[in-house]
N, CA, C and O atoms as a GROMACS GRO file, in nm:
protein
  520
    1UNK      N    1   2.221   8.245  -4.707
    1UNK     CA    2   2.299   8.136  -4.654
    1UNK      C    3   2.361   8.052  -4.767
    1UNK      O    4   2.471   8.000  -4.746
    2UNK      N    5   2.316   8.040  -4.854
    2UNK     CA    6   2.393   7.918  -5.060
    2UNK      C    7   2.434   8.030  -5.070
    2UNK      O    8   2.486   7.996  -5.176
    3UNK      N    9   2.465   8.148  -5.061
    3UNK     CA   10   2.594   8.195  -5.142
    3UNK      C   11   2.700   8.199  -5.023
    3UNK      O   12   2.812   8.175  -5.067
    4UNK      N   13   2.697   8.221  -4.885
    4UNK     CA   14   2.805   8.198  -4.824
    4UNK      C   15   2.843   8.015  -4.798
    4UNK      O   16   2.939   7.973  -4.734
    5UNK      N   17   2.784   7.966  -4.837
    5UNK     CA   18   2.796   7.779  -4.845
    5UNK      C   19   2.873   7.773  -4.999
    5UNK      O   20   2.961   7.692  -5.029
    6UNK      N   21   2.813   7.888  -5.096
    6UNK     CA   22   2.867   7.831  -5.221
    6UNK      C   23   3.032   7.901  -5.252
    6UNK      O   24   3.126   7.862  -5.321
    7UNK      N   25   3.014   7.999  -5.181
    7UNK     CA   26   3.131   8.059  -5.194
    7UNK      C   27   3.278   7.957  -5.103
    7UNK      O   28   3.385   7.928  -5.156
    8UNK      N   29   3.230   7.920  -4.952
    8UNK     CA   30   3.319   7.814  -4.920
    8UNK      C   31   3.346   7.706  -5.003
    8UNK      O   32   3.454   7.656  -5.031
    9UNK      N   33   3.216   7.672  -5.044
    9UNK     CA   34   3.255   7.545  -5.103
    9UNK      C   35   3.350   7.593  -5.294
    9UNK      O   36   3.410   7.523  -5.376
   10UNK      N   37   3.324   7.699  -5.290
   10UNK     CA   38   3.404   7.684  -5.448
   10UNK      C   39   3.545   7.698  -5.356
   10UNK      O   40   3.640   7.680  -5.433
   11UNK      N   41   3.588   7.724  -5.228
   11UNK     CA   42   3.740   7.766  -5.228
   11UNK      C   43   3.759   7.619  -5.183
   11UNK      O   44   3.850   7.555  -5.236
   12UNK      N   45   3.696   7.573  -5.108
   12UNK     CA   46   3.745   7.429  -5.074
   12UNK      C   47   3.739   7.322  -5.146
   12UNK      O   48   3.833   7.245  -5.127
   13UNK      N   49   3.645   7.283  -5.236
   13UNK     CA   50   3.652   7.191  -5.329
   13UNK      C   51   3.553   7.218  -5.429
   13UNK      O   52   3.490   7.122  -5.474
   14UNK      N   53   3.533   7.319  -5.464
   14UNK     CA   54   3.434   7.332  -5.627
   14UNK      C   55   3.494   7.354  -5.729
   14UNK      O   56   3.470   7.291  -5.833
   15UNK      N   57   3.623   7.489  -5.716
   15UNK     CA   58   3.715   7.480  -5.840
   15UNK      C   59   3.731   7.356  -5.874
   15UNK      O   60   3.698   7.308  -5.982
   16UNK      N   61   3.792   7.288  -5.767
   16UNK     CA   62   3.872   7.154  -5.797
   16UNK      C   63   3.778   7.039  -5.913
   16UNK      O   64   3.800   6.997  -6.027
   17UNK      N   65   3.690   7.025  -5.830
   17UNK     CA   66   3.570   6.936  -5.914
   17UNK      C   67   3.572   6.995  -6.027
   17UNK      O   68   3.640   6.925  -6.101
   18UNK      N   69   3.531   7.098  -6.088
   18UNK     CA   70   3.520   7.176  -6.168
   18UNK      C   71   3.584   7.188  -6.286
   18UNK      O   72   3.538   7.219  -6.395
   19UNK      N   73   3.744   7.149  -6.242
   19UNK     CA   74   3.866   7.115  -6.297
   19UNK      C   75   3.798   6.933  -6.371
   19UNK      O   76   3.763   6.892  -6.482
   20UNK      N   77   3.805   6.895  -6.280
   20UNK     CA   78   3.791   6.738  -6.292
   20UNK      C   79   3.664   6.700  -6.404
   20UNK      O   80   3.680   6.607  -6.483
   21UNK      N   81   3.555   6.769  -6.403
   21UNK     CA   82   3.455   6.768  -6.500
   21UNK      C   83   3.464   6.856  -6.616
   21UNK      O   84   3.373   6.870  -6.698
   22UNK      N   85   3.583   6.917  -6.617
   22UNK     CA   86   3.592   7.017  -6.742
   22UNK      C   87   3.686   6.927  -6.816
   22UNK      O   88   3.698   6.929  -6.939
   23UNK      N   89   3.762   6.836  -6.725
   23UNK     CA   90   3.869   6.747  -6.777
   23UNK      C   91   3.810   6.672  -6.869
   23UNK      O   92   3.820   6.673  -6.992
   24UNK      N   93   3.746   6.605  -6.794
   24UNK     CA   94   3.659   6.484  -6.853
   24UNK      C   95   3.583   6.508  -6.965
   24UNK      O   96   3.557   6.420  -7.048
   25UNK      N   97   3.540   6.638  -6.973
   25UNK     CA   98   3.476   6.687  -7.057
   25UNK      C   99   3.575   6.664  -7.194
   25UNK      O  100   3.568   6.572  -7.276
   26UNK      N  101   3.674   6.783  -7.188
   26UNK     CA  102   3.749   6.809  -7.306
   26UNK      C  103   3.793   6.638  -7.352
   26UNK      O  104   3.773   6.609  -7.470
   27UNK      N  105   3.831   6.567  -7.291
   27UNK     CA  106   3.848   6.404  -7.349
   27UNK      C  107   3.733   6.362  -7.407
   27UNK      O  108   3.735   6.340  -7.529
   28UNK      N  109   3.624   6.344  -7.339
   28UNK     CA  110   3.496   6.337  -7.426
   28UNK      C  111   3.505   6.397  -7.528
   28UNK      O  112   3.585   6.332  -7.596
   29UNK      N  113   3.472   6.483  -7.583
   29UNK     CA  114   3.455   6.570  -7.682
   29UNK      C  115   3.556   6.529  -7.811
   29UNK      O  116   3.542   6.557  -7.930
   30UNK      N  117   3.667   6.451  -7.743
   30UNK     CA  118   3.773   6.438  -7.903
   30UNK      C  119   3.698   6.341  -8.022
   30UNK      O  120   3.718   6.329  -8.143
   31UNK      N  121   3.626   6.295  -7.951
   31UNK     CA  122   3.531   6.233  -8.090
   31UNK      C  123   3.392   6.261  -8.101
   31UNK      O  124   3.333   6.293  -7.998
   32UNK      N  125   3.314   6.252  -8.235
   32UNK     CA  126   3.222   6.284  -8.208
   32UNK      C  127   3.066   6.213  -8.128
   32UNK      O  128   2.969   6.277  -8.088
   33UNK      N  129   3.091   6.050  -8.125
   33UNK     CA  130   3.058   6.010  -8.024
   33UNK      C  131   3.007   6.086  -7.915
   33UNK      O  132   2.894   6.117  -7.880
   34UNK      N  133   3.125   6.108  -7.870
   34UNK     CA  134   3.155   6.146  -7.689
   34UNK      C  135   3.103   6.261  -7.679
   34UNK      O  136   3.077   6.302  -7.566
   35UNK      N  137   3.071   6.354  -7.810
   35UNK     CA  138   3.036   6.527  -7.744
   35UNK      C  139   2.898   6.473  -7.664
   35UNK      O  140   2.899   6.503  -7.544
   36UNK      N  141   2.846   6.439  -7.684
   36UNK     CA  142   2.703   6.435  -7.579
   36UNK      C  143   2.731   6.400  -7.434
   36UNK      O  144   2.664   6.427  -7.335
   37UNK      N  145   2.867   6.321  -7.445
   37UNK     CA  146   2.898   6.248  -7.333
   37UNK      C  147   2.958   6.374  -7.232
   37UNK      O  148   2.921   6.406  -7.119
   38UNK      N  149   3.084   6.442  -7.334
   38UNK     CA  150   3.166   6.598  -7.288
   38UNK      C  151   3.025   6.693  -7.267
   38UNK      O  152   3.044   6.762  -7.167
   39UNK      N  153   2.915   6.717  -7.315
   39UNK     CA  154   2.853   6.799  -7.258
   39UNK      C  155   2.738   6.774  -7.133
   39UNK      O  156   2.677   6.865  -7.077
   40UNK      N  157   2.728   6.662  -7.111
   40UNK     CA  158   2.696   6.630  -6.987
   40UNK      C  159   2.806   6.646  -6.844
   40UNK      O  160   2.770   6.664  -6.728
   41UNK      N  161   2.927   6.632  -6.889
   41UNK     CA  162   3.018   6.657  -6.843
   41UNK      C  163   3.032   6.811  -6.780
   41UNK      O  164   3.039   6.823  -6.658
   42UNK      N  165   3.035   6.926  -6.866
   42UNK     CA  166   3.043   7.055  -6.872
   42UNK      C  167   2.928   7.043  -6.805
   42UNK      O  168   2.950   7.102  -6.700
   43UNK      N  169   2.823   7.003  -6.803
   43UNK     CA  170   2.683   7.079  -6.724
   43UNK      C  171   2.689   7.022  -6.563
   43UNK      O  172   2.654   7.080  -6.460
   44UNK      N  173   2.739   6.906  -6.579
   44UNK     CA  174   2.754   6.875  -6.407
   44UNK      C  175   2.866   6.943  -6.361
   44UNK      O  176   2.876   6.994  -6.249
   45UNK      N  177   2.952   6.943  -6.448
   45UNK     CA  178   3.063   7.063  -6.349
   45UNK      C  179   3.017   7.221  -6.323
   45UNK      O  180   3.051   7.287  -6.224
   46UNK      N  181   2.950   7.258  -6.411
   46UNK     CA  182   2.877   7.412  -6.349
   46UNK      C  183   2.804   7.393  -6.242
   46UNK      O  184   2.815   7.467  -6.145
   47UNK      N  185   2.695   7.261  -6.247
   47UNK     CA  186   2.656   7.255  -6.084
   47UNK      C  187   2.737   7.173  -5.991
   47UNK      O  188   2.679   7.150  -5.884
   48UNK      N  189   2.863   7.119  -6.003
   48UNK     CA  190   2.953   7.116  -5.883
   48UNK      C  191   3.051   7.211  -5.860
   48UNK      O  192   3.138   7.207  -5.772
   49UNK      N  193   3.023   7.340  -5.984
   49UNK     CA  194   3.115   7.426  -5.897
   49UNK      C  195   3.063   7.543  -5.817
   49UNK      O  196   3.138   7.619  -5.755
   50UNK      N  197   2.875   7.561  -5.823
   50UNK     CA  198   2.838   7.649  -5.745
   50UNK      C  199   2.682   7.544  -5.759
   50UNK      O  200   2.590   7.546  -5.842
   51UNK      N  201   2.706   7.461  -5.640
   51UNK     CA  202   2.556   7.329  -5.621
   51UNK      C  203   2.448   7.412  -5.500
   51UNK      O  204   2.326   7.395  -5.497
   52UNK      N  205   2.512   7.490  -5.418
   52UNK     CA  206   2.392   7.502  -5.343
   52UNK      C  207   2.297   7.610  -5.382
   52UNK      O  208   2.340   7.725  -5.389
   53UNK      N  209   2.137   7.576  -5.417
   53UNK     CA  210   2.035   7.650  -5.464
   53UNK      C  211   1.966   7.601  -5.563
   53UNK      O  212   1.867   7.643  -5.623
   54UNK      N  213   2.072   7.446  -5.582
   54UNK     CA  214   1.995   7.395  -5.740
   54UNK      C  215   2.000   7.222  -5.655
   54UNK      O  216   2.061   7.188  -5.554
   55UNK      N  217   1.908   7.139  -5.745
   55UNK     CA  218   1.900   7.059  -5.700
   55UNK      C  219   1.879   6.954  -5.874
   55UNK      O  220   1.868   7.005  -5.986
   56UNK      N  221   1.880   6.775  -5.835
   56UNK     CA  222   1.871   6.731  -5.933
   56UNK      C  223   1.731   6.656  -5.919
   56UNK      O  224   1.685   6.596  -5.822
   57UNK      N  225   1.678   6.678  -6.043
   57UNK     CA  226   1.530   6.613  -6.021
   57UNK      C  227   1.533   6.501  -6.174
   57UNK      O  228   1.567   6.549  -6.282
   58UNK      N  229   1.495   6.358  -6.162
   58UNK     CA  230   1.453   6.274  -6.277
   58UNK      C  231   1.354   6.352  -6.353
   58UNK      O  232   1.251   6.418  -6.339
   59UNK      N  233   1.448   6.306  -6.452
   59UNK     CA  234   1.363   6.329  -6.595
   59UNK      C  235   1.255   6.246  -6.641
   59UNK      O  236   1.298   6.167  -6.726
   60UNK      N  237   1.100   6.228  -6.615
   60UNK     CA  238   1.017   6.091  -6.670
   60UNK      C  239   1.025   6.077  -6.829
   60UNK      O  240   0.985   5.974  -6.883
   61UNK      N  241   1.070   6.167  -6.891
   61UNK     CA  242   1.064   6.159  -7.053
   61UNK      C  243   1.179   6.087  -7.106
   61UNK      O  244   1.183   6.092  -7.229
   62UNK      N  245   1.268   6.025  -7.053
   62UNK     CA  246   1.359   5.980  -7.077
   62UNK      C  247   1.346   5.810  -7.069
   62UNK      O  248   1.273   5.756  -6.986
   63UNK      N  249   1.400   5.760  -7.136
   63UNK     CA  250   1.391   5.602  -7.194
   63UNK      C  251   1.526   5.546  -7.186
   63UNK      O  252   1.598   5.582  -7.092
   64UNK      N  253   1.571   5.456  -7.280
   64UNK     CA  254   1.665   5.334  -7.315
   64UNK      C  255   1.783   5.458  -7.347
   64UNK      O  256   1.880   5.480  -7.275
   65UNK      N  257   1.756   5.516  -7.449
   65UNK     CA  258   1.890   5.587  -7.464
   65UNK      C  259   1.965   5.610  -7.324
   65UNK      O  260   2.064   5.550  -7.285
   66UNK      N  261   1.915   5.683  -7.278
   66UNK     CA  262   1.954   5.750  -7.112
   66UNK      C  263   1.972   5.618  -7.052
   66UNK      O  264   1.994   5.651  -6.935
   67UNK      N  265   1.974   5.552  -7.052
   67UNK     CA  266   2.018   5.419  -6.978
   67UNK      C  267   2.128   5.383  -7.019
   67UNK      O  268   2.229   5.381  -6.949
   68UNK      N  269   2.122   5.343  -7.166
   68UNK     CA  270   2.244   5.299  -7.244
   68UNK      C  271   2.353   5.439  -7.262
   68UNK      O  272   2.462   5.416  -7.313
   69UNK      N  273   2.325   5.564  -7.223
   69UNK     CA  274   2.442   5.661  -7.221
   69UNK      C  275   2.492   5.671  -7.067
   69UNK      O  276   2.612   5.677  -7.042
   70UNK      N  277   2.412   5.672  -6.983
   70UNK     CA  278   2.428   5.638  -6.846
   70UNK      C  279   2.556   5.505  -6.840
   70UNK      O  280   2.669   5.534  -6.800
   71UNK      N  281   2.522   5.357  -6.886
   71UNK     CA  282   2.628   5.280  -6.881
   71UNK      C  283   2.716   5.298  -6.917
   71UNK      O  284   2.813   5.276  -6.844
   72UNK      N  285   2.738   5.361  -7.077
   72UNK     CA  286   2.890   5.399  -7.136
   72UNK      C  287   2.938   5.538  -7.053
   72UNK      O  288   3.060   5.555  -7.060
   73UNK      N  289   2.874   5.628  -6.983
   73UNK     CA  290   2.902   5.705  -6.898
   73UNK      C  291   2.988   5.659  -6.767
   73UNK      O  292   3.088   5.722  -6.733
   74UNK      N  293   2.938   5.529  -6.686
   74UNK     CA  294   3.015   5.485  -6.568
   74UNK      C  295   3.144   5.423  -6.598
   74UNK      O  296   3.246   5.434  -6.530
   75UNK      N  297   3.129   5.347  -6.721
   75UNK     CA  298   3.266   5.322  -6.779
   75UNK      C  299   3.352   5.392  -6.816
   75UNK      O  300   3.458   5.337  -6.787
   76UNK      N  301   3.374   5.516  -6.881
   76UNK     CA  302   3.401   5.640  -6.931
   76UNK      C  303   3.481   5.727  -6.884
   76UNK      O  304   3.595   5.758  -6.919
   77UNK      N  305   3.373   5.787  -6.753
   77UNK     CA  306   3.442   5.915  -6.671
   77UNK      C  307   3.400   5.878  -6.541
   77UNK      O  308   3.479   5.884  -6.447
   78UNK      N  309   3.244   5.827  -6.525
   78UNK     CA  310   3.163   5.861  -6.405
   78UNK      C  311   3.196   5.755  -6.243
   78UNK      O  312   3.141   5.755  -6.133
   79UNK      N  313   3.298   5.683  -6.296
   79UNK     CA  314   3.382   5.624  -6.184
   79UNK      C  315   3.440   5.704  -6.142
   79UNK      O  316   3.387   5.734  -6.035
   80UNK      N  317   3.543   5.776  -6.166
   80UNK     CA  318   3.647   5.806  -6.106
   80UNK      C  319   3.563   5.965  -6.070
   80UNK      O  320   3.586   5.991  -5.952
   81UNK      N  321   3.495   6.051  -6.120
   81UNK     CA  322   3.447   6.120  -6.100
   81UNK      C  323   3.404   6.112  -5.950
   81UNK      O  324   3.442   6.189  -5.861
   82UNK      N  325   3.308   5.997  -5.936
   82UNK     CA  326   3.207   5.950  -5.838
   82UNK      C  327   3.304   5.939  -5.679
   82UNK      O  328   3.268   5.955  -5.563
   83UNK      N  329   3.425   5.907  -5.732
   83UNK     CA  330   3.551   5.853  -5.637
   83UNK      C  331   3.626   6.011  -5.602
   83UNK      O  332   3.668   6.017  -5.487
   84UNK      N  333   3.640   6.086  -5.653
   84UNK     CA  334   3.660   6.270  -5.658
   84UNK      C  335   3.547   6.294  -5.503
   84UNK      O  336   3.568   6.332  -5.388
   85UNK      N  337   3.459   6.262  -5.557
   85UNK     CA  338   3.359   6.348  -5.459
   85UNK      C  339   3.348   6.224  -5.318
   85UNK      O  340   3.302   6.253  -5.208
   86UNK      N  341   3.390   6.115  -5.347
   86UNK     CA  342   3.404   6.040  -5.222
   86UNK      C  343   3.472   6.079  -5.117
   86UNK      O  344   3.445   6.092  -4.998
   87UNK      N  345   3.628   6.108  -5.226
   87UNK     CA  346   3.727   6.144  -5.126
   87UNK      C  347   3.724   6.295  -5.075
   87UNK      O  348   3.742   6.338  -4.961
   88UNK      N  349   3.701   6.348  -5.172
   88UNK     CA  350   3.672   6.535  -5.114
   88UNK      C  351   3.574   6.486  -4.971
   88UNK      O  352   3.617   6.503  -4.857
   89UNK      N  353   3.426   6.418  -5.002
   89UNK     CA  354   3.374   6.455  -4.882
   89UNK      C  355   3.381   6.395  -4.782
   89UNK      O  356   3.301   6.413  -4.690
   90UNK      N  357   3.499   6.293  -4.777
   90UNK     CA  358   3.508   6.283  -4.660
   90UNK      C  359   3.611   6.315  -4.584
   90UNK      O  360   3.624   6.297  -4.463
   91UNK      N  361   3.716   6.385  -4.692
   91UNK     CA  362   3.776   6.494  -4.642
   91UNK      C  363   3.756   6.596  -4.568
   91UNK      O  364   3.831   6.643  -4.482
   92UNK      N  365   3.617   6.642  -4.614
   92UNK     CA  366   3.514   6.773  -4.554
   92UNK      C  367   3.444   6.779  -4.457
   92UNK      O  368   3.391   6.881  -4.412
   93UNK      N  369   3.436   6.644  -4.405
   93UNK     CA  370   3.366   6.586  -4.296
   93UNK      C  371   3.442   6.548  -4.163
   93UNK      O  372   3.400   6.498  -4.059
   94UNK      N  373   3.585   6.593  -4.207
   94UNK     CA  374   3.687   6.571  -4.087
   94UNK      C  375   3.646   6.658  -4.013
   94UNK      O  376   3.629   6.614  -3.899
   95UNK      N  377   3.609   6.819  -4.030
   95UNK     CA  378   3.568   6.895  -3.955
   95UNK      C  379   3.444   6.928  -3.923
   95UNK      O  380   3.347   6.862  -3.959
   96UNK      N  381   3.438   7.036  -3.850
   96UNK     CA  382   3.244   7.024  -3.827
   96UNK      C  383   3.146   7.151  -3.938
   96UNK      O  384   3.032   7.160  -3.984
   97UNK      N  385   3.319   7.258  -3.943
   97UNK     CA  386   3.233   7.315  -4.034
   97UNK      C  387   3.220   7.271  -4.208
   97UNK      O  388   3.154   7.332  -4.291
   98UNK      N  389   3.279   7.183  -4.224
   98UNK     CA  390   3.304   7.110  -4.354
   98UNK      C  391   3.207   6.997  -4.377
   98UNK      O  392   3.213   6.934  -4.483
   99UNK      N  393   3.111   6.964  -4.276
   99UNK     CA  394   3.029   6.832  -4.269
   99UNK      C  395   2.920   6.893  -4.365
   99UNK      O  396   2.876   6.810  -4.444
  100UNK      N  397   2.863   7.026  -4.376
  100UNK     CA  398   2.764   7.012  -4.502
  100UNK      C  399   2.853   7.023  -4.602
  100UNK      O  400   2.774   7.057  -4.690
  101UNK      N  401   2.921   7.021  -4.636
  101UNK     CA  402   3.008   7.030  -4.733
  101UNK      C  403   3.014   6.869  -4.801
  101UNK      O  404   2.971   6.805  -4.897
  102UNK      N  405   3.095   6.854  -4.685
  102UNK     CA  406   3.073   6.680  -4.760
  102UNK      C  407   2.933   6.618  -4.793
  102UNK      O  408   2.884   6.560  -4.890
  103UNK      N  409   2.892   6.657  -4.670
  103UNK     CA  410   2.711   6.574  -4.714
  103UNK      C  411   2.644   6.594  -4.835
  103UNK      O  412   2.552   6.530  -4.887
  104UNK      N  413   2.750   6.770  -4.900
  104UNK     CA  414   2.660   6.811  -5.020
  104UNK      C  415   2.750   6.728  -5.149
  104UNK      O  416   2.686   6.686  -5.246
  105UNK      N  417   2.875   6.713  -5.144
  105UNK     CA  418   2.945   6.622  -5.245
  105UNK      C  419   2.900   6.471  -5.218
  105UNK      O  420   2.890   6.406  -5.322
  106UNK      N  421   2.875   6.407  -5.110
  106UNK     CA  422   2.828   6.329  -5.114
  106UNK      C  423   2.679   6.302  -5.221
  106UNK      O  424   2.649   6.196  -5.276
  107UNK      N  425   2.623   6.400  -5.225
  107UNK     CA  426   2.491   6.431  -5.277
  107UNK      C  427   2.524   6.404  -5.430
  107UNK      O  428   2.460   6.322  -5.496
  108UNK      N  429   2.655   6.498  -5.497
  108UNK     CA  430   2.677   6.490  -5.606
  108UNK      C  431   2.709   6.337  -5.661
  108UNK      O  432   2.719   6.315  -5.782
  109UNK      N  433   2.720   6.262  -5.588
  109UNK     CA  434   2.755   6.096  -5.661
  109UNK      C  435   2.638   6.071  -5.683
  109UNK      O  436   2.630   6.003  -5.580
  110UNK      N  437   2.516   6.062  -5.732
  110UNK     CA  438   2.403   5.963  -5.850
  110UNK      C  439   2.443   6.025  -5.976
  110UNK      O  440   2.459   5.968  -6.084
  111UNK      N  441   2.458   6.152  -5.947
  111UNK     CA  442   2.455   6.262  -6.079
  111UNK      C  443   2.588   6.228  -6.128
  111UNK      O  444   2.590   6.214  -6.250
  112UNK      N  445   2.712   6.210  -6.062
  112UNK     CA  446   2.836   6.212  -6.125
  112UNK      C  447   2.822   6.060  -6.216
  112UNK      O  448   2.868   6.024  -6.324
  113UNK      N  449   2.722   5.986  -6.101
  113UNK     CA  450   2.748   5.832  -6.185
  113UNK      C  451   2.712   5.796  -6.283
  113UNK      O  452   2.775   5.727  -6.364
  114UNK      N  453   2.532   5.868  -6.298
  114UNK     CA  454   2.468   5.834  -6.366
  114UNK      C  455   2.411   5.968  -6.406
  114UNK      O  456   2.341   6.012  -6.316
  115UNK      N  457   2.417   6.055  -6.519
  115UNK     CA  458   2.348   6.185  -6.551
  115UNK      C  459   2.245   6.176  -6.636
  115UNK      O  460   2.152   6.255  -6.620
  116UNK      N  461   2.237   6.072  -6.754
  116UNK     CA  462   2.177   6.110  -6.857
  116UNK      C  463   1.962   6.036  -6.785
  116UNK      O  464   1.909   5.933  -6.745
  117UNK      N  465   1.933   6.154  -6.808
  117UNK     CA  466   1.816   6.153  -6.757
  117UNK      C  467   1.741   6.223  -6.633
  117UNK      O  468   1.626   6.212  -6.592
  118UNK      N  469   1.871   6.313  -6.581
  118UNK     CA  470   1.832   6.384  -6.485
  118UNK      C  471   1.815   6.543  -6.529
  118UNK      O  472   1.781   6.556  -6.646
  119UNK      N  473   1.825   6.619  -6.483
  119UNK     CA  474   1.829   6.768  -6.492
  119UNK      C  475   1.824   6.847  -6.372
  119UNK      O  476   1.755   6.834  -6.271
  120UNK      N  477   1.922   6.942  -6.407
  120UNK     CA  478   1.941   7.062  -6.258
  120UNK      C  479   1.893   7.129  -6.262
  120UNK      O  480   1.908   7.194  -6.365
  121UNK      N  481   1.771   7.191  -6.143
  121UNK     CA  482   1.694   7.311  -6.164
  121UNK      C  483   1.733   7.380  -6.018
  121UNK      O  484   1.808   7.334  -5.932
  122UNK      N  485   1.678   7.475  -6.016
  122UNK     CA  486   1.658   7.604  -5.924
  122UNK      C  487   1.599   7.536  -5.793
  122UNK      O  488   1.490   7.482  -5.813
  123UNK      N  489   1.645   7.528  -5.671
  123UNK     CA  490   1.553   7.488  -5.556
  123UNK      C  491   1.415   7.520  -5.555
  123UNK      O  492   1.326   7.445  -5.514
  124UNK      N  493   1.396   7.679  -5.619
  124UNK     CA  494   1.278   7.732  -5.572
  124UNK      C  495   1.180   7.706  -5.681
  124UNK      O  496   1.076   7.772  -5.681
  125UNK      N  497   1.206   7.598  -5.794
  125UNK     CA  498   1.169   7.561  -5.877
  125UNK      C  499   1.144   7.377  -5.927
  125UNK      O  500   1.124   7.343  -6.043
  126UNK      N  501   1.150   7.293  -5.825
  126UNK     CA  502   1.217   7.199  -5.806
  126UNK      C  503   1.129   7.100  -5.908
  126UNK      O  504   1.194   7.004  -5.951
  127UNK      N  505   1.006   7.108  -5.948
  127UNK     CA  506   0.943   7.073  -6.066
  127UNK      C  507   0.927   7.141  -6.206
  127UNK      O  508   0.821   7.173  -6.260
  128UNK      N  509   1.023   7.153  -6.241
  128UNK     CA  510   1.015   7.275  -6.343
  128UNK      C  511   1.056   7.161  -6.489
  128UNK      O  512   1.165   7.104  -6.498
  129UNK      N  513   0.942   7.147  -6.594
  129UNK     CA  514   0.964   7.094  -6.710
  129UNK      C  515   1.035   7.139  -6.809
  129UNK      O  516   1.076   7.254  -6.807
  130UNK      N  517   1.060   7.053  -6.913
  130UNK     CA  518   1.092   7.156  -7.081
  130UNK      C  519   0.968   7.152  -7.175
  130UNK      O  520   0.970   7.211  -7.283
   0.00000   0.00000   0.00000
């Protein structure tokens, strides 16, 4: 059933996202600052362009940094990002077969807002450390 959900969802709005976090990415990245910022970027767009089967779980090892990259993050990219997946899902939600769809972009806004401190794992793995 996540690969026929993931496969709709890359034709209906995952490329797209995908686009939008690869964007954000490559701008990040022009300084060296920002690469940490561009590769958080690149990793949430691989899981918004194929999300169902993985899920996001808090990181407890994470502190002040991840807070303070999290803030320069919402200022940054993770607004308008967050506003991407607003409008996609409730685009997706006009119809009935598009309502998990949206509910699942809906899902993607903590992660678009705020990343640094989370991590994407495997559903069937949903506590899985480093």
């Amino acid at each position: 059933m996540k690969t026929i959900l993931n496969v709709i969802w890359l034709v209906l709005c995952g490329f797209w996202m995908f686009l939008g976090y690869i964007a954000a990415g490559l701008l990040l990245c022009i300084t060296i600052i920002g690469i940490p910022f561009g590769l958080a970027a690149f990793r949430i767009g691989v899981y918004a362009l194929w999300p169902f089967g993985y899920s996001v779980v808090d990181r407890h090892d994470s502190g002040g940094p991840s807070f303070i990259g999290n803030i320069l993050w919402l200022v940054l990219a993770g607004w308008w990002l967050a506003l991407g997946h607003i409008f996609t899902g409730i685009a997706l939600c006009v119809t009935i077969i598009g309502i998990p769809l949206g509910i699942a972009n809906f899902k993607l806004i903590p992660v678009s807002l705020m990343p640094f401190g989370k991590e994407i794992v495997r559903t069937d793995q949903p506590f899985a450390t480093r």
